[in-house]
N, CA, C and O atoms as CSV, one atom per row, in Angstrom:
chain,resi,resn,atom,element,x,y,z
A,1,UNK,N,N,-41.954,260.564,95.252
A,1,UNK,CA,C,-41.784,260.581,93.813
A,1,UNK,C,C,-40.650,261.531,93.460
A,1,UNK,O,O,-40.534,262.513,94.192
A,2,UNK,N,N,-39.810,261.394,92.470
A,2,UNK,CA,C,-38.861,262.027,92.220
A,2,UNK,C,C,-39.379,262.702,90.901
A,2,UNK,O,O,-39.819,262.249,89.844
A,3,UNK,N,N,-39.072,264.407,91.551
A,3,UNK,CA,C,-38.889,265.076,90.345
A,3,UNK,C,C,-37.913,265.713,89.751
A,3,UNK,O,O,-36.936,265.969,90.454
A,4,UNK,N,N,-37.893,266.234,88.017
A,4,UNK,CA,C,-37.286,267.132,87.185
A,4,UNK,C,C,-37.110,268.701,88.078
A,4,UNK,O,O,-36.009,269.252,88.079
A,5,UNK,N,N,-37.902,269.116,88.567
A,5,UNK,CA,C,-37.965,270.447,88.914
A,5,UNK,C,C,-38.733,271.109,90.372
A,5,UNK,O,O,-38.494,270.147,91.102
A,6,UNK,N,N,-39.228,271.758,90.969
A,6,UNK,CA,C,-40.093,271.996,91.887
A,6,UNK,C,C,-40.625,273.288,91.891
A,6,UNK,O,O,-39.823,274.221,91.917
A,7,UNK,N,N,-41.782,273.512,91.871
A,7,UNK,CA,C,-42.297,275.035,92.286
A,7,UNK,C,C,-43.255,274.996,92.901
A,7,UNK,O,O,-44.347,274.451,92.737
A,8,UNK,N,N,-42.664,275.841,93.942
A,8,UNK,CA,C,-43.579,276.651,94.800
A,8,UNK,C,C,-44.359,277.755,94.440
A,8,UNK,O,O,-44.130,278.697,93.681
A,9,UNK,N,N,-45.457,277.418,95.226
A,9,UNK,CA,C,-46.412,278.290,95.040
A,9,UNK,C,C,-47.650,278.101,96.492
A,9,UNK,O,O,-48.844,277.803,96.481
A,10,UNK,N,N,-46.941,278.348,97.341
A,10,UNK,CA,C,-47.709,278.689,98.825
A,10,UNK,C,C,-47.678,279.661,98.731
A,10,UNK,O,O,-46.788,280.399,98.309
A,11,UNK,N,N,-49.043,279.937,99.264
A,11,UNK,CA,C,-49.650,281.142,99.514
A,11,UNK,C,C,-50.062,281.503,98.375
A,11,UNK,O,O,-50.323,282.702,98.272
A,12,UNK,N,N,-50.220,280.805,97.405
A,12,UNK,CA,C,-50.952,281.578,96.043
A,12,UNK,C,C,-52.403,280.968,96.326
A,12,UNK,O,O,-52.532,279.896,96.918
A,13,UNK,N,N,-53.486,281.723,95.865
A,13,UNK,CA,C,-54.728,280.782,95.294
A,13,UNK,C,C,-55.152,280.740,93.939
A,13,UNK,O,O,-54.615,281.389,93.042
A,14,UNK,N,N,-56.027,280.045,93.808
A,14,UNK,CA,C,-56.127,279.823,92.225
A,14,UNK,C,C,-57.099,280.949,91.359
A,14,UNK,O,O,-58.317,281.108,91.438
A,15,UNK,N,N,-56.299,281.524,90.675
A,15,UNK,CA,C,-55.930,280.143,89.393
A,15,UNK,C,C,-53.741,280.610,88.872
A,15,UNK,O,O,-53.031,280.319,87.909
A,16,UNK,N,N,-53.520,281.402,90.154
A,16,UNK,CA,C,-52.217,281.308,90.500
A,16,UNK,C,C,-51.182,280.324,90.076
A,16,UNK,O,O,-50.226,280.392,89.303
A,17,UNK,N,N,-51.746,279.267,90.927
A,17,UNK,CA,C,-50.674,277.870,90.586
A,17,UNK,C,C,-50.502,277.066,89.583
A,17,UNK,O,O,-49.550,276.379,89.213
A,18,UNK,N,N,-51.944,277.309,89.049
A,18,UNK,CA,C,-52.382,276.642,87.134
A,18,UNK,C,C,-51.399,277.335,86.334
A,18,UNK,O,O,-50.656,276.553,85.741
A,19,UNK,N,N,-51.184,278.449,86.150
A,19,UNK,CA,C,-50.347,279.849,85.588
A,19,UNK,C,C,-49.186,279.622,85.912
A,19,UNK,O,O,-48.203,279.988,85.268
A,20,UNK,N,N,-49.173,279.116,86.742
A,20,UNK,CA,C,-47.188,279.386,87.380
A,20,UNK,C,C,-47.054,277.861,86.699
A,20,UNK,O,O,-46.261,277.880,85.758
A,21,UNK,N,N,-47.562,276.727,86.919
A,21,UNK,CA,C,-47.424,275.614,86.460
A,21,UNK,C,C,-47.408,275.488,85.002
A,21,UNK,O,O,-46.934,274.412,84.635
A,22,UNK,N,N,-47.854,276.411,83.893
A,22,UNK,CA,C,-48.083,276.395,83.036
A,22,UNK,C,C,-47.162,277.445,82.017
A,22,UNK,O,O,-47.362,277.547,80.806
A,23,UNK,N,N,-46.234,278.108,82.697
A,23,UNK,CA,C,-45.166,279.144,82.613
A,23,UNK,C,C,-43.970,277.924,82.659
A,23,UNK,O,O,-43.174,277.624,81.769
A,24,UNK,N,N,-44.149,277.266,84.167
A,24,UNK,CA,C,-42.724,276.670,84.651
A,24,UNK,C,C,-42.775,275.455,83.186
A,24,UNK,O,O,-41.827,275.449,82.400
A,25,UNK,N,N,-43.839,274.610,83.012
A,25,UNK,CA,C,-43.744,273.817,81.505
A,25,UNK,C,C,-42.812,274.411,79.941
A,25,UNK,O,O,-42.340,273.750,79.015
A,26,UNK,N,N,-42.832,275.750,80.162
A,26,UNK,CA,C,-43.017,276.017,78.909
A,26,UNK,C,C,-41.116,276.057,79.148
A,26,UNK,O,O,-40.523,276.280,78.092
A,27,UNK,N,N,-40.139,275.851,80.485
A,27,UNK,CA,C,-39.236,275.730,79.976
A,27,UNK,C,C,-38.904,274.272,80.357
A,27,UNK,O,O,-37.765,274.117,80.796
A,28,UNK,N,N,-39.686,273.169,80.272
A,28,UNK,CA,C,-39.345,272.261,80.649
A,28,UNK,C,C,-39.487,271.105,79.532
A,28,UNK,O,O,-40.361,271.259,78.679
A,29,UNK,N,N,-38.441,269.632,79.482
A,29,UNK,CA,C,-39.052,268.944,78.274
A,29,UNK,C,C,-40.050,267.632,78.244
A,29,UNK,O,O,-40.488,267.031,79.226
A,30,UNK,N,N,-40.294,267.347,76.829
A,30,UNK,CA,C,-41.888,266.655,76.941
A,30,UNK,C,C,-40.794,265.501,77.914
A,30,UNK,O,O,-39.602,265.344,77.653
A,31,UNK,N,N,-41.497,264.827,78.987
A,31,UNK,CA,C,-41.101,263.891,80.105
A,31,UNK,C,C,-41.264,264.081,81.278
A,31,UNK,O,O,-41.951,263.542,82.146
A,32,UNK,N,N,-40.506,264.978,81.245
A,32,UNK,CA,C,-40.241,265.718,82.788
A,32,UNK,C,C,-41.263,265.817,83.531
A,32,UNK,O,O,-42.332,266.304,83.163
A,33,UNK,N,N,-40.858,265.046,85.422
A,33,UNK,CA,C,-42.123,266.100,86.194
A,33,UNK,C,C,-41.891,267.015,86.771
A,33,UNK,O,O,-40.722,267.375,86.914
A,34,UNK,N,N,-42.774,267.594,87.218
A,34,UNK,CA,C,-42.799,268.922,87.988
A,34,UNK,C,C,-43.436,268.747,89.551
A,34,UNK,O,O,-44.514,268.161,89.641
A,35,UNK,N,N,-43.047,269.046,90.281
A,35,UNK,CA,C,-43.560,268.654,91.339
A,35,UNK,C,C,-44.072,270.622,92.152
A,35,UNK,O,O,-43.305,271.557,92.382
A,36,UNK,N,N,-45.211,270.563,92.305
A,36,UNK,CA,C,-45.847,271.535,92.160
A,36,UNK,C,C,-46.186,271.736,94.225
A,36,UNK,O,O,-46.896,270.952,94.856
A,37,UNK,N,N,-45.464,272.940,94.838
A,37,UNK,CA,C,-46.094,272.712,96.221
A,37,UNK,C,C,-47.521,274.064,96.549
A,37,UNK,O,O,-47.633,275.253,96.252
A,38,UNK,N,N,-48.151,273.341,97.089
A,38,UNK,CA,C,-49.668,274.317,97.084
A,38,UNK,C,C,-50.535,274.127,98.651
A,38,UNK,O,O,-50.959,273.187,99.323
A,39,UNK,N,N,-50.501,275.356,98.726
A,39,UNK,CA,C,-51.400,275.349,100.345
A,39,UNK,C,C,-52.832,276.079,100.068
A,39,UNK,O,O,-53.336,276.903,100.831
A,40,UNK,N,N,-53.526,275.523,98.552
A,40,UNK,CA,C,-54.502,275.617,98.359
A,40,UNK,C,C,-55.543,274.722,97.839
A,40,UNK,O,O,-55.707,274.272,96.705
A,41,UNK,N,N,-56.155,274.577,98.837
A,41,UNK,CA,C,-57.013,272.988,98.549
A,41,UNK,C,C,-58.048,272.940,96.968
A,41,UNK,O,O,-58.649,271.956,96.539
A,42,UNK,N,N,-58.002,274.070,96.465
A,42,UNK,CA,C,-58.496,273.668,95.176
A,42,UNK,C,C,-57.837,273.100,93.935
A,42,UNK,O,O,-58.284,272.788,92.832
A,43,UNK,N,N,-56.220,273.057,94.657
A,43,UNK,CA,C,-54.971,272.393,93.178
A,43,UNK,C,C,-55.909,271.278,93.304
A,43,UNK,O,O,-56.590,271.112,92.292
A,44,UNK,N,N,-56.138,270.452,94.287
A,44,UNK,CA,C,-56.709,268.901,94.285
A,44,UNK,C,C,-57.829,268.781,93.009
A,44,UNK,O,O,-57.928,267.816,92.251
A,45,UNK,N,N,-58.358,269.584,92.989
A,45,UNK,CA,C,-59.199,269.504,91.936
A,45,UNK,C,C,-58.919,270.209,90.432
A,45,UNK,O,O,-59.405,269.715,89.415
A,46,UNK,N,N,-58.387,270.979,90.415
A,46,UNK,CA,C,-57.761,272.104,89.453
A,46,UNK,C,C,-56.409,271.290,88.727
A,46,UNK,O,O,-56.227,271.386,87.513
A,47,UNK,N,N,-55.756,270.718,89.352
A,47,UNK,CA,C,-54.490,270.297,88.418
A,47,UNK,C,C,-54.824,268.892,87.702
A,47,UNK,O,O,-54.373,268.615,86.591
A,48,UNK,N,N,-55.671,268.019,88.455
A,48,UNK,CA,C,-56.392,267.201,87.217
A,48,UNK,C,C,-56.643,267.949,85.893
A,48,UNK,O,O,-56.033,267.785,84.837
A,49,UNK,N,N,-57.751,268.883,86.171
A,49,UNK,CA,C,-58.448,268.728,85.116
A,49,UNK,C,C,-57.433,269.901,83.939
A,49,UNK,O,O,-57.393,269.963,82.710
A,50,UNK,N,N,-56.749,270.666,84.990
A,50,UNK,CA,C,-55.674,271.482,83.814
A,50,UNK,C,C,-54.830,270.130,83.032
A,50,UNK,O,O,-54.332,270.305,81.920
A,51,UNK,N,N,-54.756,269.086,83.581
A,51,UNK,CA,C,-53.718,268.126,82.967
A,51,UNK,C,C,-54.784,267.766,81.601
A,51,UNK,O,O,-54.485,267.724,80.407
A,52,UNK,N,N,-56.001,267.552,82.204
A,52,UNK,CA,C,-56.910,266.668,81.720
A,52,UNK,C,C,-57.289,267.556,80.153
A,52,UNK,O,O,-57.580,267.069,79.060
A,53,UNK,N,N,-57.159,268.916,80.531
A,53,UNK,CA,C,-57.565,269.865,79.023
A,53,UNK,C,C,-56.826,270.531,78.598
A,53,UNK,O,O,-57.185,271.568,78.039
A,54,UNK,N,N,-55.170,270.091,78.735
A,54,UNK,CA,C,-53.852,270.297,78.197
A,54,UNK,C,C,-53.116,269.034,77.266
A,54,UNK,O,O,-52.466,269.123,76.225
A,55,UNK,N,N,-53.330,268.353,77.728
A,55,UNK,CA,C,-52.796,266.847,77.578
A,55,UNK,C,C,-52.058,266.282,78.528
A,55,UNK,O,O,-52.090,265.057,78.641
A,56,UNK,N,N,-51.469,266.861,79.157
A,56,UNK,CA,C,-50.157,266.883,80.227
A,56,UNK,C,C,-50.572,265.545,80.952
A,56,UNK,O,O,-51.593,265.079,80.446
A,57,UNK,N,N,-50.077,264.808,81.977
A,57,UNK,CA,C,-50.488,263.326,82.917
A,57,UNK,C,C,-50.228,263.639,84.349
A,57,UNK,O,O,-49.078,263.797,84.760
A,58,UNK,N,N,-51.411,263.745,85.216
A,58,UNK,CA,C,-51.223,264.150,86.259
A,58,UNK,C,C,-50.870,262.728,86.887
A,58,UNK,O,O,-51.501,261.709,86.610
A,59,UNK,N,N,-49.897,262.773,87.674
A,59,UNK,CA,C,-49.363,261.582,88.324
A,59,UNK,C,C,-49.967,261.567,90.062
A,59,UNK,O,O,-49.979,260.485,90.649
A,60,UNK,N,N,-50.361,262.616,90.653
A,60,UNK,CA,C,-51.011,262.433,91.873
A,60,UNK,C,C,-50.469,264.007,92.505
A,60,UNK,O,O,-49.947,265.037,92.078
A,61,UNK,N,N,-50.995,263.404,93.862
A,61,UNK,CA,C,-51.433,264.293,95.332
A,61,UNK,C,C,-50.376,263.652,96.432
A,61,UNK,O,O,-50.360,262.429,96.570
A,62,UNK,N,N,-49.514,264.469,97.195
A,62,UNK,CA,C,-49.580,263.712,98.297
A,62,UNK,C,C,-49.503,265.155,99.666
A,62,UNK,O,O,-49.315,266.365,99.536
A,63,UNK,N,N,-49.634,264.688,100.331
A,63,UNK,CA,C,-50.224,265.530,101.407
A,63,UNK,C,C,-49.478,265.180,102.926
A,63,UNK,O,O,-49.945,264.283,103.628
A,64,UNK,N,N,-48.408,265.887,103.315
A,64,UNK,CA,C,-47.334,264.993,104.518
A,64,UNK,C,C,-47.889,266.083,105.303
A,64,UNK,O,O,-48.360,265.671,106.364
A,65,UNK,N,N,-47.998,267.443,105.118
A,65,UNK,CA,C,-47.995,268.286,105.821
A,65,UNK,C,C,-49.698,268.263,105.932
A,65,UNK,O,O,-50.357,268.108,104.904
A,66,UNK,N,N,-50.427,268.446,107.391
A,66,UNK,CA,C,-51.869,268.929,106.779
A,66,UNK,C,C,-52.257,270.466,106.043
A,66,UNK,O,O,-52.229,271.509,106.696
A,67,UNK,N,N,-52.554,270.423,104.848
A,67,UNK,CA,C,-52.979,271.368,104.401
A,67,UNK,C,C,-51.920,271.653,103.147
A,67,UNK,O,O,-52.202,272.336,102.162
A,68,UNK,N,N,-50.870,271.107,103.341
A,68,UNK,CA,C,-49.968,271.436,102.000
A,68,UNK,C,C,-49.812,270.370,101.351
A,68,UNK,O,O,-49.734,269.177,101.646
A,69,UNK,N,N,-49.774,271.015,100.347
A,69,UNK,CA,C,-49.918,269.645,98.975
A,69,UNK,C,C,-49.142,269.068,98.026
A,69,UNK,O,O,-49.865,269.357,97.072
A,70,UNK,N,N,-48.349,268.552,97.597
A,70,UNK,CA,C,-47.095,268.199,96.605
A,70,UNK,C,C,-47.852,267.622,95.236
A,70,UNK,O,O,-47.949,266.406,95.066
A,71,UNK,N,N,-48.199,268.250,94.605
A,71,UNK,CA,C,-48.701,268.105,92.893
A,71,UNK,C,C,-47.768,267.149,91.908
A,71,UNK,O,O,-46.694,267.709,91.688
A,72,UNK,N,N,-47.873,265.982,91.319
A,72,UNK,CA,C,-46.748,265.544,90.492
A,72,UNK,C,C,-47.633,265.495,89.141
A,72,UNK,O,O,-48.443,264.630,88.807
A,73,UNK,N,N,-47.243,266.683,88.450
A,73,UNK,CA,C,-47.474,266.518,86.591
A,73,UNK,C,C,-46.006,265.928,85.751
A,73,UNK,O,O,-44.875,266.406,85.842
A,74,UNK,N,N,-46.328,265.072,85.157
A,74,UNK,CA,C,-45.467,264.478,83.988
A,74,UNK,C,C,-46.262,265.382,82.781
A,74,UNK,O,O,-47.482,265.388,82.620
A,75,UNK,N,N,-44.979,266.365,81.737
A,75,UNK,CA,C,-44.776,267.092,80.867
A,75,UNK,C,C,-45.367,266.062,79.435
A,75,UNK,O,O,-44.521,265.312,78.948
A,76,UNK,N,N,-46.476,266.058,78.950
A,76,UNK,CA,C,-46.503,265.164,77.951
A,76,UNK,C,C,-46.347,266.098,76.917
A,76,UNK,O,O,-45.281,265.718,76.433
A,77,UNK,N,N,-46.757,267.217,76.156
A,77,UNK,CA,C,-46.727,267.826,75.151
A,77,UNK,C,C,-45.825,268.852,75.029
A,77,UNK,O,O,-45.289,269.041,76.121
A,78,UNK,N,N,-45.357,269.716,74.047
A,78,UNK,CA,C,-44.495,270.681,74.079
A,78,UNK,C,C,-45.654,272.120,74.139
A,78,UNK,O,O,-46.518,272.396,73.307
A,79,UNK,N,N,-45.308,272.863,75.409
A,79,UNK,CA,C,-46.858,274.115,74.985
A,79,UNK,C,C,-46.036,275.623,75.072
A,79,UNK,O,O,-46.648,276.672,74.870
């Protein structure tokens, strides 16, 4: 998937990457994705539901590396 931007955030745990993801939005515009990298298995569950009680559209998971994770949020609101 092609993204607007990328941040890292290995080696953080949560609620680290929610925060950094939610910082990196605030300079980004409504469209854009973000492609989020995480070597913490709770983004899998955590960046849904931050999308889910933000408005934001989580576009998926993908997982090349075992254990590291590539997050794709599409920017729906201005926050």
């Amino acid at each position: 998937m092609r993204a607007d931007a990328t941040l890292d955030t290995l080696g953080l745990l949560c609620p680290i990457p929610i925060i950094k993801t939610a910082k990196k939005f605030k300079s980004m515009q409504v469209g854009q994705i973000l492609e989020v990298l995480s070597d913490d298995e709770g983004i899998k569950v955590d960046m849904p539901n931050w999308c889910k009680s933000t408005g934001h559209e989580f576009l998926g998971i993908e997982e090349e590396v075992e254990g590291e994770y590539k997050v794709y949020v599409r920017k729906l609101v201005e926050s």
